[in-house]
Backbone of each chain as nested JSON, in Angstrom:
{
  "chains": [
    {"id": "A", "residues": [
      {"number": 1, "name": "UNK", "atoms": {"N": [-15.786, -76.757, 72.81], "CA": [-15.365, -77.166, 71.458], "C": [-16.571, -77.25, 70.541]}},
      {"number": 2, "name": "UNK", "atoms": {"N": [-16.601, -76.7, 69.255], "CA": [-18.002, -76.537, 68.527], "C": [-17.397, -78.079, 67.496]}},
      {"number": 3, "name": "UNK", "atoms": {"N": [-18.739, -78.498, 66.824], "CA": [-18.697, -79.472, 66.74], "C": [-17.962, -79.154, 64.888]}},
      {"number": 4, "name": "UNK", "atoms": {"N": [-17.913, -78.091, 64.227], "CA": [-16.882, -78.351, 62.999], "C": [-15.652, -78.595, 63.828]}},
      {"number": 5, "name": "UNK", "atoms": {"N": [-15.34, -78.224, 64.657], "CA": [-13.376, -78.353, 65.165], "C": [-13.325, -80.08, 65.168]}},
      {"number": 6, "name": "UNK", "atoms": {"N": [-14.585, -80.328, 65.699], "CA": [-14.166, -81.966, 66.187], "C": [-14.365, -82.75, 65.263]}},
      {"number": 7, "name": "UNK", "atoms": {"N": [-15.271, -82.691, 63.764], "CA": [-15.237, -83.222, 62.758], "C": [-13.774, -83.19, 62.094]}},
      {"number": 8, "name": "UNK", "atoms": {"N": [-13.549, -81.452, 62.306], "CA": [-12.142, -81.618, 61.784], "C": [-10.532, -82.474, 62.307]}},
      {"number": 9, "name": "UNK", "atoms": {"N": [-10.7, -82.806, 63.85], "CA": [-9.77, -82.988, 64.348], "C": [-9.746, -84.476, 63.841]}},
      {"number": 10, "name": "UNK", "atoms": {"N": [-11.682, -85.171, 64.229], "CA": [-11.342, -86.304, 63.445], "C": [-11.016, -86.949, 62.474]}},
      {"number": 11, "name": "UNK", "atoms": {"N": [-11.438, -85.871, 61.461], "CA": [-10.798, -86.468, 60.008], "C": [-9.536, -86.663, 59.617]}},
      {"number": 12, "name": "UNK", "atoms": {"N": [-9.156, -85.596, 60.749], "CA": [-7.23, -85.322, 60.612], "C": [-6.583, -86.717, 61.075]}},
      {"number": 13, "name": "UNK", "atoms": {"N": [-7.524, -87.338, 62.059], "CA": [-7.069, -88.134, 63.016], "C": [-7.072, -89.304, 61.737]}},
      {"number": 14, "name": "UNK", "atoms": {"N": [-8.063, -89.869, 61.275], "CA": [-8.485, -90.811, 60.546], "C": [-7.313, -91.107, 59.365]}},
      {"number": 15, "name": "UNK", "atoms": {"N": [-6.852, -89.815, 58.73], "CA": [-6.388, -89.643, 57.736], "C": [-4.981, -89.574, 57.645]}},
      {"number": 16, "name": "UNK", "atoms": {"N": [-4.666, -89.785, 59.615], "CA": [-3.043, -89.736, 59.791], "C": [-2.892, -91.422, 60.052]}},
      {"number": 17, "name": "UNK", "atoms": {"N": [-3.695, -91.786, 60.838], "CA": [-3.585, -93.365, 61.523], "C": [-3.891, -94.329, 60.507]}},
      {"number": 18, "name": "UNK", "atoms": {"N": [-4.559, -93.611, 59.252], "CA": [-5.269, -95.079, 58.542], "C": [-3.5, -95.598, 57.147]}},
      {"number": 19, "name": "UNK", "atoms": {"N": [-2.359, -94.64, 57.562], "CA": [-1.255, -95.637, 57.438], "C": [-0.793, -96.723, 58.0]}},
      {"number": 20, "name": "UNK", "atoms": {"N": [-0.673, -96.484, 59.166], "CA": [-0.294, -97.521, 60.527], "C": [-0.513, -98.521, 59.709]}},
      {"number": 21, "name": "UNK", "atoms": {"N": [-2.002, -99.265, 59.726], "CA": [-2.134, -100.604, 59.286], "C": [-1.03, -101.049, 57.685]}},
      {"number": 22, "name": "UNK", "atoms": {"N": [-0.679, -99.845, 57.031], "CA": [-0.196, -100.344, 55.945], "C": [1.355, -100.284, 56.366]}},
      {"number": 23, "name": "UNK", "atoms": {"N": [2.028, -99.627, 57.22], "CA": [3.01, -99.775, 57.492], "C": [3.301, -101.234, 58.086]}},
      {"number": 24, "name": "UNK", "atoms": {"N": [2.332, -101.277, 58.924], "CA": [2.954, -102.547, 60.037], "C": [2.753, -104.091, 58.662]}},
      {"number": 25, "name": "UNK", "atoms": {"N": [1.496, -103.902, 57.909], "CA": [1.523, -104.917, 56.584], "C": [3.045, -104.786, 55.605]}},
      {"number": 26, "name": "UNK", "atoms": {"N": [3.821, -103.831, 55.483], "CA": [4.553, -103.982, 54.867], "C": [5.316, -104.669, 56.182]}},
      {"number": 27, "name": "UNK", "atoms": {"N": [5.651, -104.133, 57.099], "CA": [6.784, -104.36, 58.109], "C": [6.759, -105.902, 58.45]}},
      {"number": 28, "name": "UNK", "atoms": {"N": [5.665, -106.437, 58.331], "CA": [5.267, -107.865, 58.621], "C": [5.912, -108.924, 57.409]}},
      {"number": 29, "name": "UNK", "atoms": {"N": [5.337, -108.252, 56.403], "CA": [5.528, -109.219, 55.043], "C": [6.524, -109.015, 54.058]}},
      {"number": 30, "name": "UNK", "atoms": {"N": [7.602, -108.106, 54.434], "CA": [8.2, -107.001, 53.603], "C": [8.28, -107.695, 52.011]}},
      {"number": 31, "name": "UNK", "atoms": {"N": [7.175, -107.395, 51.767], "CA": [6.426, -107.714, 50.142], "C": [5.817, -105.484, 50.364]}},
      {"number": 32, "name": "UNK", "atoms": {"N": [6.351, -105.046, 49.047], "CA": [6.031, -103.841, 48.746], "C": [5.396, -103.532, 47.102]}},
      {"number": 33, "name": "UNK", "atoms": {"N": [6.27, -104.796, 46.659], "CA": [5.653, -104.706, 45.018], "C": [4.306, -104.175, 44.847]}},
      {"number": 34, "name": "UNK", "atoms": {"N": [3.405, -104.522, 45.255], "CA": [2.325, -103.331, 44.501], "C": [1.977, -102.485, 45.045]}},
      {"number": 35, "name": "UNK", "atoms": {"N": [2.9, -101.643, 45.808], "CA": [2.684, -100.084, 46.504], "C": [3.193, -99.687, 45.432]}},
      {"number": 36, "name": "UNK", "atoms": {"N": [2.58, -98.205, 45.116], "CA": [3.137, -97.357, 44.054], "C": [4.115, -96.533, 44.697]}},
      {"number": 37, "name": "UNK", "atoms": {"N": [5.348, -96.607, 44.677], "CA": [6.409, -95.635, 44.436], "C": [6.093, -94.029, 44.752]}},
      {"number": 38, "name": "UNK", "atoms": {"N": [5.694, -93.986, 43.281], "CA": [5.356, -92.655, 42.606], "C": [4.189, -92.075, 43.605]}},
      {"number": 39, "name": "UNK", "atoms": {"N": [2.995, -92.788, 43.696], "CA": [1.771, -92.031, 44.706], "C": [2.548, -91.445, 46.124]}},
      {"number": 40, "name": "UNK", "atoms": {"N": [3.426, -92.42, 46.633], "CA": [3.997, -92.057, 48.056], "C": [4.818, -90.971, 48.034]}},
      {"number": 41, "name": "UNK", "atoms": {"N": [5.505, -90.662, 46.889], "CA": [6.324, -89.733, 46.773], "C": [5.691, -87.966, 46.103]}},
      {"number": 42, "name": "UNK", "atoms": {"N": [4.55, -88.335, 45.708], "CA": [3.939, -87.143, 44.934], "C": [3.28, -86.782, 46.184]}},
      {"number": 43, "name": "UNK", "atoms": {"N": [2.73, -87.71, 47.144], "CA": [2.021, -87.963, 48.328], "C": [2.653, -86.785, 49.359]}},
      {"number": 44, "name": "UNK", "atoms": {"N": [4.206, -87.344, 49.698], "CA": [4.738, -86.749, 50.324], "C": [4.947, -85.195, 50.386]}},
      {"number": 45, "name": "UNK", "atoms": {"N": [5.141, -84.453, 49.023], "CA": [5.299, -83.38, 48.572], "C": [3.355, -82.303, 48.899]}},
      {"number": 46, "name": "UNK", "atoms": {"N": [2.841, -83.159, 48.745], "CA": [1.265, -82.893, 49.066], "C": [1.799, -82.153, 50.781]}},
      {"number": 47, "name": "UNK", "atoms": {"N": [1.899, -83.539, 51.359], "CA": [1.974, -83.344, 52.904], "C": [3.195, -82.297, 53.589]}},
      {"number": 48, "name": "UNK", "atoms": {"N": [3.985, -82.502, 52.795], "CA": [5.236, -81.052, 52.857], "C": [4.544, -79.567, 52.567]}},
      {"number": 49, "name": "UNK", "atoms": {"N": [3.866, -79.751, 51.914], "CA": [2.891, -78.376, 51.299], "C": [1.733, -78.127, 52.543]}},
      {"number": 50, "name": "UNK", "atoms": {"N": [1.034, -79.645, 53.209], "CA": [0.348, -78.648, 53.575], "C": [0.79, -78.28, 55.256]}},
      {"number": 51, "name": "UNK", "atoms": {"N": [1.898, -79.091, 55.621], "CA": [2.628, -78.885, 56.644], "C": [3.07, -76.781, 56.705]}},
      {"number": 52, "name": "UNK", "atoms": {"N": [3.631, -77.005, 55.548], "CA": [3.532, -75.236, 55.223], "C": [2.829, -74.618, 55.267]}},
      {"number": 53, "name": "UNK", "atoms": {"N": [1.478, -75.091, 54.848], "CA": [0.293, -74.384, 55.225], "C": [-0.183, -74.08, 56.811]}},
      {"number": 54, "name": "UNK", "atoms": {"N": [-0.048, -75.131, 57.153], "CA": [-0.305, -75.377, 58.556], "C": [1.003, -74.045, 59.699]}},
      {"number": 55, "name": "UNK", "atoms": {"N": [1.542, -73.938, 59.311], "CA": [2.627, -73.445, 59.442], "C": [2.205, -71.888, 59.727]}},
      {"number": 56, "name": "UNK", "atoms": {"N": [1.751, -71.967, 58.422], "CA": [1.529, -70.456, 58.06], "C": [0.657, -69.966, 58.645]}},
      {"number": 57, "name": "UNK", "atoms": {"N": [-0.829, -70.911, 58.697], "CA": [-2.519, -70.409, 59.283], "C": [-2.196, -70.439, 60.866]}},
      {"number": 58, "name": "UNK", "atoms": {"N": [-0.773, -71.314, 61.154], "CA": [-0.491, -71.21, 63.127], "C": [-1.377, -72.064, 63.423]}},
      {"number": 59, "name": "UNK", "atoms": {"N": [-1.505, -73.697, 62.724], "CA": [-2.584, -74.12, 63.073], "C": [-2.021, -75.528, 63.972]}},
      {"number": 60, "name": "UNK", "atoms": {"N": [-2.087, -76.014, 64.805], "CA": [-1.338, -76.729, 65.647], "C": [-1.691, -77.971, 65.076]}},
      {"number": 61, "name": "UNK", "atoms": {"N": [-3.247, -78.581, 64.882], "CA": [-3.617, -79.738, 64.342], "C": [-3.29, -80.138, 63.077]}},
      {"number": 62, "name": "UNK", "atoms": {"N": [-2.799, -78.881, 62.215], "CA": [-3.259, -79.141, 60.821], "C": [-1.776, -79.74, 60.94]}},
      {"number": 63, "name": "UNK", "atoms": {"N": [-0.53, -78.496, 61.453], "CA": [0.698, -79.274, 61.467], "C": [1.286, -80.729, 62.144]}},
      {"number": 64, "name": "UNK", "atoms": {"N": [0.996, -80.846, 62.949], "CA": [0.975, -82.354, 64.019], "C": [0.341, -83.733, 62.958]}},
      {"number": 65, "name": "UNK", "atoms": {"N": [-0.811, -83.235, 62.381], "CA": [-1.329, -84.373, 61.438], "C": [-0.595, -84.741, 60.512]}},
      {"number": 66, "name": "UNK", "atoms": {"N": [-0.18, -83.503, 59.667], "CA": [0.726, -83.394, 58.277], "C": [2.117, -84.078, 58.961]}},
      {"number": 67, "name": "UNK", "atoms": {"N": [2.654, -83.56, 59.816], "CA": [4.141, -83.79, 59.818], "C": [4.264, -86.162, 60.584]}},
      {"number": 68, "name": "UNK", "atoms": {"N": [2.98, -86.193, 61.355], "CA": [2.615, -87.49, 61.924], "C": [2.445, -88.578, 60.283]}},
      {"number": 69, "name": "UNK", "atoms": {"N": [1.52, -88.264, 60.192], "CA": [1.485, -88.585, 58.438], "C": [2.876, -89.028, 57.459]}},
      {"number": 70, "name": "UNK", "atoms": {"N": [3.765, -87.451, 57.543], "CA": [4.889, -87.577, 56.59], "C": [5.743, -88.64, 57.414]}},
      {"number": 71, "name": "UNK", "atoms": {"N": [5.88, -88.8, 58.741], "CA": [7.064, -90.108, 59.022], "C": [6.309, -90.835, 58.764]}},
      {"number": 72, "name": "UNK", "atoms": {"N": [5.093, -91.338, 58.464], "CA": [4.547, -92.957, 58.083], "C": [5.057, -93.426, 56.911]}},
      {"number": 73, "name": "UNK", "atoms": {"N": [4.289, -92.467, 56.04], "CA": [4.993, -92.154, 54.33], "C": [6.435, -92.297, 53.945]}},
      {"number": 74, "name": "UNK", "atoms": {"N": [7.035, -91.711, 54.691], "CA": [8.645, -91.642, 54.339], "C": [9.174, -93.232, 54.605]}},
      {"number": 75, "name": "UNK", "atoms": {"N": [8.646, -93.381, 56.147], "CA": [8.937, -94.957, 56.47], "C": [8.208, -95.976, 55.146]}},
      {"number": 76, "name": "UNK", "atoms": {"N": [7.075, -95.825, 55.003], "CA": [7.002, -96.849, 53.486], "C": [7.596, -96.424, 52.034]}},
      {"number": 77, "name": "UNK", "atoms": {"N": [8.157, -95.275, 52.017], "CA": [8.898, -95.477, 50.841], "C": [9.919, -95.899, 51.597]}},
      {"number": 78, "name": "UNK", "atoms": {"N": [10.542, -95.364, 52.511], "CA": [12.027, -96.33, 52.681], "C": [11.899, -97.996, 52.244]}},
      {"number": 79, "name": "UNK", "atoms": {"N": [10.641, -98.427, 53.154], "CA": [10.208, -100.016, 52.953], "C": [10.646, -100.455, 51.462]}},
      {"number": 80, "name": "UNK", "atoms": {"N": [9.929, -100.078, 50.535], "CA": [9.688, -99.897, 49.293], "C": [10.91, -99.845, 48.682]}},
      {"number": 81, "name": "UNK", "atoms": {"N": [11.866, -98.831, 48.933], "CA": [13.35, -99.193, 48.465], "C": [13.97, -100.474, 48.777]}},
      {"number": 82, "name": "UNK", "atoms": {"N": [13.583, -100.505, 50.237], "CA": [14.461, -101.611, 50.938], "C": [13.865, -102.989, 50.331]}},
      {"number": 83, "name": "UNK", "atoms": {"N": [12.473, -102.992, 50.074], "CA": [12.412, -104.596, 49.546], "C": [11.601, -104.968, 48.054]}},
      {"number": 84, "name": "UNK", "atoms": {"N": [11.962, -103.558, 47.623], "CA": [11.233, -103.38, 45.695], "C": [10.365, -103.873, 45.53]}}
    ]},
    {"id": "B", "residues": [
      {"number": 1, "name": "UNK", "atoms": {"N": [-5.066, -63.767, 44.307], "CA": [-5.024, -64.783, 45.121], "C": [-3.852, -64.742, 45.703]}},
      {"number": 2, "name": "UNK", "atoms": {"N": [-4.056, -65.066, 47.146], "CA": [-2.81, -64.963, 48.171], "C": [-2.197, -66.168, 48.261]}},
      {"number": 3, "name": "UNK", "atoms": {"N": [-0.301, -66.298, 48.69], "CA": [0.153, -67.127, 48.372], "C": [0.237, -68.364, 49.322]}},
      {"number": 4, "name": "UNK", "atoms": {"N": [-0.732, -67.701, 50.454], "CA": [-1.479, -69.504, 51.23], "C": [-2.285, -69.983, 50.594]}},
      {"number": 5, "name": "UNK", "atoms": {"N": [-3.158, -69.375, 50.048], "CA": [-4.634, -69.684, 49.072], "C": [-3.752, -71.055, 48.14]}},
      {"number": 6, "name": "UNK", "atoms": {"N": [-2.618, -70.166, 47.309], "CA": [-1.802, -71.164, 46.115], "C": [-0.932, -72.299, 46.722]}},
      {"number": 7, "name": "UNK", "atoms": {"N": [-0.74, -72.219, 48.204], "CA": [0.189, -73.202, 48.512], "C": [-1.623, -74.52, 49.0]}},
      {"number": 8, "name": "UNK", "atoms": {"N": [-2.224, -73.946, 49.472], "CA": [-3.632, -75.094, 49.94], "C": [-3.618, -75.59, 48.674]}},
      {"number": 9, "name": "UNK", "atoms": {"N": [-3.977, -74.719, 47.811], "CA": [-4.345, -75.478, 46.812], "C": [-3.751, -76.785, 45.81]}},
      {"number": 10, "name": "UNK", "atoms": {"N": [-2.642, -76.246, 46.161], "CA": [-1.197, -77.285, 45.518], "C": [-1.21, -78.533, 46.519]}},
      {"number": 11, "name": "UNK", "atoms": {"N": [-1.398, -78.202, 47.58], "CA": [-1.097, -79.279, 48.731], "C": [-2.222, -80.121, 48.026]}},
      {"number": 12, "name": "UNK", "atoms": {"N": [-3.714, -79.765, 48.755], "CA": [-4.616, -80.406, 47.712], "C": [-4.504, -80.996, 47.035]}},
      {"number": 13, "name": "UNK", "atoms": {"N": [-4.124, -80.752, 45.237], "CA": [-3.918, -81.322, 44.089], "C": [-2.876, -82.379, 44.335]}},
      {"number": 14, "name": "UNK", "atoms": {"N": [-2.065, -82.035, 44.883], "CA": [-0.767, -83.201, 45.225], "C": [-1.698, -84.346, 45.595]}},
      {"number": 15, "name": "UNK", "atoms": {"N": [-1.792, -84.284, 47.174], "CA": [-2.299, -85.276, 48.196], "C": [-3.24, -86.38, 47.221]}},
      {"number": 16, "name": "UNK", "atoms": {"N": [-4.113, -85.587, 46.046], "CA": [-5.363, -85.719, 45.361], "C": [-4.923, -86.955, 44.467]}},
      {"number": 17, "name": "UNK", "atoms": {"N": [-4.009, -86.007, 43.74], "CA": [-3.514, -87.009, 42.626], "C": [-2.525, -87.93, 42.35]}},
      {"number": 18, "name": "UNK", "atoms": {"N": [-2.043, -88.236, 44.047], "CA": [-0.783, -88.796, 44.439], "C": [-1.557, -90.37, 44.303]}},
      {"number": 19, "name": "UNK", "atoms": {"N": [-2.764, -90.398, 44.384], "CA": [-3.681, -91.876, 44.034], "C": [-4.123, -92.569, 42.799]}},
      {"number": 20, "name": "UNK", "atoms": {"N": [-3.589, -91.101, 41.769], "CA": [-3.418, -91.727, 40.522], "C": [-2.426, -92.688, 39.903]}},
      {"number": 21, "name": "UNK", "atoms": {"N": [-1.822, -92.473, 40.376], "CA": [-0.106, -94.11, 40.093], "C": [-0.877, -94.817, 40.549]}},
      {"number": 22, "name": "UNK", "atoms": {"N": [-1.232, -95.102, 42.157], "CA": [-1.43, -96.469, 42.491], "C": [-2.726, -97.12, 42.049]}},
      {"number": 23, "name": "UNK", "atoms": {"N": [-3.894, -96.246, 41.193], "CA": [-4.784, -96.814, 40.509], "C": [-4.355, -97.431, 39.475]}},
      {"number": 24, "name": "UNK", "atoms": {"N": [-3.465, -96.655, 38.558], "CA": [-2.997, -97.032, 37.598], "C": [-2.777, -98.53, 37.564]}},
      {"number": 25, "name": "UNK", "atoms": {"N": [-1.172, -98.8, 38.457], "CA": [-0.508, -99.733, 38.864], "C": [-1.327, -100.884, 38.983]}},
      {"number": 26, "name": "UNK", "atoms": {"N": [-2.568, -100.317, 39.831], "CA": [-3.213, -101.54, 40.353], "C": [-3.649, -102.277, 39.014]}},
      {"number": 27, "name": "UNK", "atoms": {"N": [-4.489, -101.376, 38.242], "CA": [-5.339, -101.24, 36.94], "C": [-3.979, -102.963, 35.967]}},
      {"number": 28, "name": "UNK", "atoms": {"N": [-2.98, -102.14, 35.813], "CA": [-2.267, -102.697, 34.802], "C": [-1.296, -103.958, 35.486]}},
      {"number": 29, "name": "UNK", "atoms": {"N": [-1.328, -104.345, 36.908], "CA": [-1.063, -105.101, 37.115], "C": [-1.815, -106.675, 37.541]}},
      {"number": 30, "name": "UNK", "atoms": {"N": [-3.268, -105.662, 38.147], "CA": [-4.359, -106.644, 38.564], "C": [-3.529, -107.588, 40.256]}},
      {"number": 31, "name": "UNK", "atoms": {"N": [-2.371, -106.695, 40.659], "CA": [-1.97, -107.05, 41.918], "C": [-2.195, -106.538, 42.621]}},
      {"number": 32, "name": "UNK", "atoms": {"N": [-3.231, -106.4, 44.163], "CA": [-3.426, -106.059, 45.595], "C": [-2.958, -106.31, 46.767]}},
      {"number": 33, "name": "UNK", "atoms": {"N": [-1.891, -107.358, 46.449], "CA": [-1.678, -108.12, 47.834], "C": [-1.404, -107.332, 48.934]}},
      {"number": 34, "name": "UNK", "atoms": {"N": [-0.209, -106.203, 48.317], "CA": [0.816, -105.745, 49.44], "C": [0.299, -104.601, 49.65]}},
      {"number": 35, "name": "UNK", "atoms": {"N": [-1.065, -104.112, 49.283], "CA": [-1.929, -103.292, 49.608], "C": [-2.773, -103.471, 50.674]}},
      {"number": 36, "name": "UNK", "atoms": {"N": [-2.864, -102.717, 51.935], "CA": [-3.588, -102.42, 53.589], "C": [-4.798, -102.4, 53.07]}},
      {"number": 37, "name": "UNK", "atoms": {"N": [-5.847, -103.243, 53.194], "CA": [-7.418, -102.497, 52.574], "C": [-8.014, -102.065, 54.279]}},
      {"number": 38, "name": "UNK", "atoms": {"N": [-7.449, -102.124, 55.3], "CA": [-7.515, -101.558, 56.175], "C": [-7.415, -100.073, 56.389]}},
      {"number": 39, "name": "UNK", "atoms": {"N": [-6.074, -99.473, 55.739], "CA": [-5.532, -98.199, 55.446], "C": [-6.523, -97.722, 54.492]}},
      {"number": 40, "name": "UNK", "atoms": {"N": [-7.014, -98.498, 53.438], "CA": [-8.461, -97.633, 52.811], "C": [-9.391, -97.683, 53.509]}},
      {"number": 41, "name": "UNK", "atoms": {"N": [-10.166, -98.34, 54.121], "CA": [-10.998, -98.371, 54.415], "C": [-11.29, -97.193, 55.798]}},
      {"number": 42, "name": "UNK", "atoms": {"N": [-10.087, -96.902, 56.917], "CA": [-10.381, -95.951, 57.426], "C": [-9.675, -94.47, 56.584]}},
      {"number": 43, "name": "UNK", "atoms": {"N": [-8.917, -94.27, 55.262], "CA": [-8.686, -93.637, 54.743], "C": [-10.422, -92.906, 54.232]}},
      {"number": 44, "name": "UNK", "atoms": {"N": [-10.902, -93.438, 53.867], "CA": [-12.062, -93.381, 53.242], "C": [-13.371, -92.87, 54.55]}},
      {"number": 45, "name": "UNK", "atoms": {"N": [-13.232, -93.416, 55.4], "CA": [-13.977, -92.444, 56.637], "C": [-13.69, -91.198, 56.792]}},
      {"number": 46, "name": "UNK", "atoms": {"N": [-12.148, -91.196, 56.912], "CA": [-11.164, -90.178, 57.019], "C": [-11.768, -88.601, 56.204]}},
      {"number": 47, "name": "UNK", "atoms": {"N": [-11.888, -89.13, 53.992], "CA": [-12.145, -88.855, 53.56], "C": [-13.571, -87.961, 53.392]}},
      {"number": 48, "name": "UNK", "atoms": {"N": [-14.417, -88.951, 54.261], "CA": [-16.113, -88.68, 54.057], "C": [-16.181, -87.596, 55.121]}},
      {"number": 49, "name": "UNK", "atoms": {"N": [-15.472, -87.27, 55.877], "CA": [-15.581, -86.519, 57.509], "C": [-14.696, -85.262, 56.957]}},
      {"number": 50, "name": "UNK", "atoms": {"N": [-13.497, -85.403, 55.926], "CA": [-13.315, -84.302, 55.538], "C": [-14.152, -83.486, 54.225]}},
      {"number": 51, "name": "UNK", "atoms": {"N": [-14.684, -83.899, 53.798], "CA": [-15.733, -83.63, 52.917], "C": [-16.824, -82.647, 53.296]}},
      {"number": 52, "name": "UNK", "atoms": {"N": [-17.405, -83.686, 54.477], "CA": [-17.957, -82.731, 55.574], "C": [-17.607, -81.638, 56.007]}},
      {"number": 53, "name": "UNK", "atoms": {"N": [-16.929, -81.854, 56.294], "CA": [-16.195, -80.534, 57.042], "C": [-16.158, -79.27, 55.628]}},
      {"number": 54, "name": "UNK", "atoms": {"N": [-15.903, -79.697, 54.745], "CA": [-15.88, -78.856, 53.816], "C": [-16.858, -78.052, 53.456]}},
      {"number": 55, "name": "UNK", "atoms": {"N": [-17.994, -79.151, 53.105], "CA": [-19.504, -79.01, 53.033], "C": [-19.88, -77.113, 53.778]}},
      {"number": 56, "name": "UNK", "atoms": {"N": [-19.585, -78.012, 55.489], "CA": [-20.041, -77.352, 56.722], "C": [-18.889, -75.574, 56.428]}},
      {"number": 57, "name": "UNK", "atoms": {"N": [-17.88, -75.886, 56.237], "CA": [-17.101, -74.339, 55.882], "C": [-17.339, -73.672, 54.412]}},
      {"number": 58, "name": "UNK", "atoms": {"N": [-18.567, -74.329, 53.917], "CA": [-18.576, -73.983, 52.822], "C": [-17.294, -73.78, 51.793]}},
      {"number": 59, "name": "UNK", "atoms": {"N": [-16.153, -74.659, 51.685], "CA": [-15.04, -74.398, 51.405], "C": [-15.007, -75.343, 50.219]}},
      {"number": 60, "name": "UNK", "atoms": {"N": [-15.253, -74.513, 48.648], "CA": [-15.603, -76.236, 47.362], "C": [-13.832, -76.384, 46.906]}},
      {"number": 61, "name": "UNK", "atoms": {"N": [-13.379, -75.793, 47.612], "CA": [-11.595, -76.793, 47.233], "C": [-11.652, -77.901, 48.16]}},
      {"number": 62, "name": "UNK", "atoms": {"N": [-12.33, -77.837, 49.401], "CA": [-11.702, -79.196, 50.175], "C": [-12.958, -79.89, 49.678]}},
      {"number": 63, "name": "UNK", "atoms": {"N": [-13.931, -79.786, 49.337], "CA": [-14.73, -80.452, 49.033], "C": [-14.858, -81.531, 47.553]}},
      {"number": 64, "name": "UNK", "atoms": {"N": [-14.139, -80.705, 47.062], "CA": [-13.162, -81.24, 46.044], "C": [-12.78, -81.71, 45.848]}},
      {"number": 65, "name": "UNK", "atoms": {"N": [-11.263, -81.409, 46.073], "CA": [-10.016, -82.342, 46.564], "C": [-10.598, -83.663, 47.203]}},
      {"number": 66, "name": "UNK", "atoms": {"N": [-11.235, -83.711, 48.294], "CA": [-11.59, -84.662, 49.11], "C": [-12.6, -85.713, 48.265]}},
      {"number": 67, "name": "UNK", "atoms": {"N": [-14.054, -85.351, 47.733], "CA": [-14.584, -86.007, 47.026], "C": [-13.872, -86.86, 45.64]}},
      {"number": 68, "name": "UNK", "atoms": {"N": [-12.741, -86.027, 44.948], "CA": [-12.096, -86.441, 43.929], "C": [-11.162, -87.847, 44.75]}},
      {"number": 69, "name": "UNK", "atoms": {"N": [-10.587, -87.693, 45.739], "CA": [-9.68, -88.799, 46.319], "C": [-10.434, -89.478, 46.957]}},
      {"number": 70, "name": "UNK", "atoms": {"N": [-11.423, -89.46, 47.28], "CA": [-12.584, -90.642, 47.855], "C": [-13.35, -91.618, 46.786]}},
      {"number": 71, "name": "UNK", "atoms": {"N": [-13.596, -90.994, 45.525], "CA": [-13.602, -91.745, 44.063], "C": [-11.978, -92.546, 43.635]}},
      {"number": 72, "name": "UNK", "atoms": {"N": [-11.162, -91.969, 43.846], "CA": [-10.084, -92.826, 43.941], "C": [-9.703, -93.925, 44.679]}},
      {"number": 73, "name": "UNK", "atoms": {"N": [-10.009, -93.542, 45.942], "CA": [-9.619, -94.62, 46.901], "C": [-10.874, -95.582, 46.872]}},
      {"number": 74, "name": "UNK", "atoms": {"N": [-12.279, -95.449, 46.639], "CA": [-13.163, -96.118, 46.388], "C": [-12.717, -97.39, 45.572]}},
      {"number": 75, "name": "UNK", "atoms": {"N": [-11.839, -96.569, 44.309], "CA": [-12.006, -97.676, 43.311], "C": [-10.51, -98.552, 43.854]}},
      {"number": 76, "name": "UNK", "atoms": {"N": [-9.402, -97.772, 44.726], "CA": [-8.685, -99.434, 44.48], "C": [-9.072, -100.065, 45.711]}},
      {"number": 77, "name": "UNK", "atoms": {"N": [-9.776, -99.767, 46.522], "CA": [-10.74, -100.782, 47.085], "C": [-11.481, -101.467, 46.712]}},
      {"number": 78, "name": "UNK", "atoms": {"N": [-12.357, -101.004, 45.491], "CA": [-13.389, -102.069, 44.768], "C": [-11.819, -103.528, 43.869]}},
      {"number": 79, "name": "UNK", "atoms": {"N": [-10.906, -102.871, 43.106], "CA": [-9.768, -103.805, 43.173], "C": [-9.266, -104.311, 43.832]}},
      {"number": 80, "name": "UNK", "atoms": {"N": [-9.013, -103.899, 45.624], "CA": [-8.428, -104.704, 46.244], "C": [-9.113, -106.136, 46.489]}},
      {"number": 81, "name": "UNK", "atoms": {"N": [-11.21, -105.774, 46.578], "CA": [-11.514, -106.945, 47.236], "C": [-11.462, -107.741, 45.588]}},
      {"number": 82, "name": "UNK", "atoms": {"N": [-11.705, -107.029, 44.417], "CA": [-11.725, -107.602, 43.325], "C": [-10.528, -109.191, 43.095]}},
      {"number": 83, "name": "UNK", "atoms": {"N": [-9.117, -108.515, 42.899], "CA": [-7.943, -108.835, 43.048], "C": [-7.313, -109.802, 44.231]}},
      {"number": 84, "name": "UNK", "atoms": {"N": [-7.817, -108.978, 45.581], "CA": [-7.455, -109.822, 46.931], "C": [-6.092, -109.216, 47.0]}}
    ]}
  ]
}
């Protein structure tokens, strides 16, 4: 493994898990009021895009990250509906 | 330009500017609570490692994209500890 793949795998990694903590904070306190709505949802469409991308280049990490990512996201906007 | 080139790039801009609401929000509400500064804070590693990576592929869209949302997420971190 050359060492750009593993920078890359980690950043992917970093950038999928560093929801977790905000999920389980909403799931704990279900207080959502100052999550933005709008960022999670423009957010999502980002991660739908690059899931496609990923798709397209046949790239196994890029898709697994993107699509790991989009159920976090989706789960805090659901949150977000569920407790405004 | 090929139409993976236009879909990266969109993904990008999305993901990028999906942090503009919740600056905003933060900005005009001066509320952090229900905000993870956990989720930034490894968002923002996340960020610096994809940057890198960009750097290293010589690639100035992810370098971009990435540096532009690391100035974002910087600042509602400097609000979160601001705010609490």
């Amino acid at each position: 493994m050359d060492y750009l793949f593993i920078i890359g795998i980690t950043a992917a990694v970093l950038t999928t898990v560093a929801f977790l903590p905000q999920v389980f904070k909403v799931y704990q306190t279900k207080h959502t009021k100052d999550i933005s709505l709008v960022m999670y949802i423009i957010f999502i469409f980002g991660l739908i895009l690059w899931t496609v991308y990923g798709v397209l280049l046949n790239s196994l990490p890029v898709i697994l990250a993107n699509s790991f990512t989009l159920i976090l996201c989706f789960y805090i906007i659901f949150l977000k509906i569920k407790y405004g």
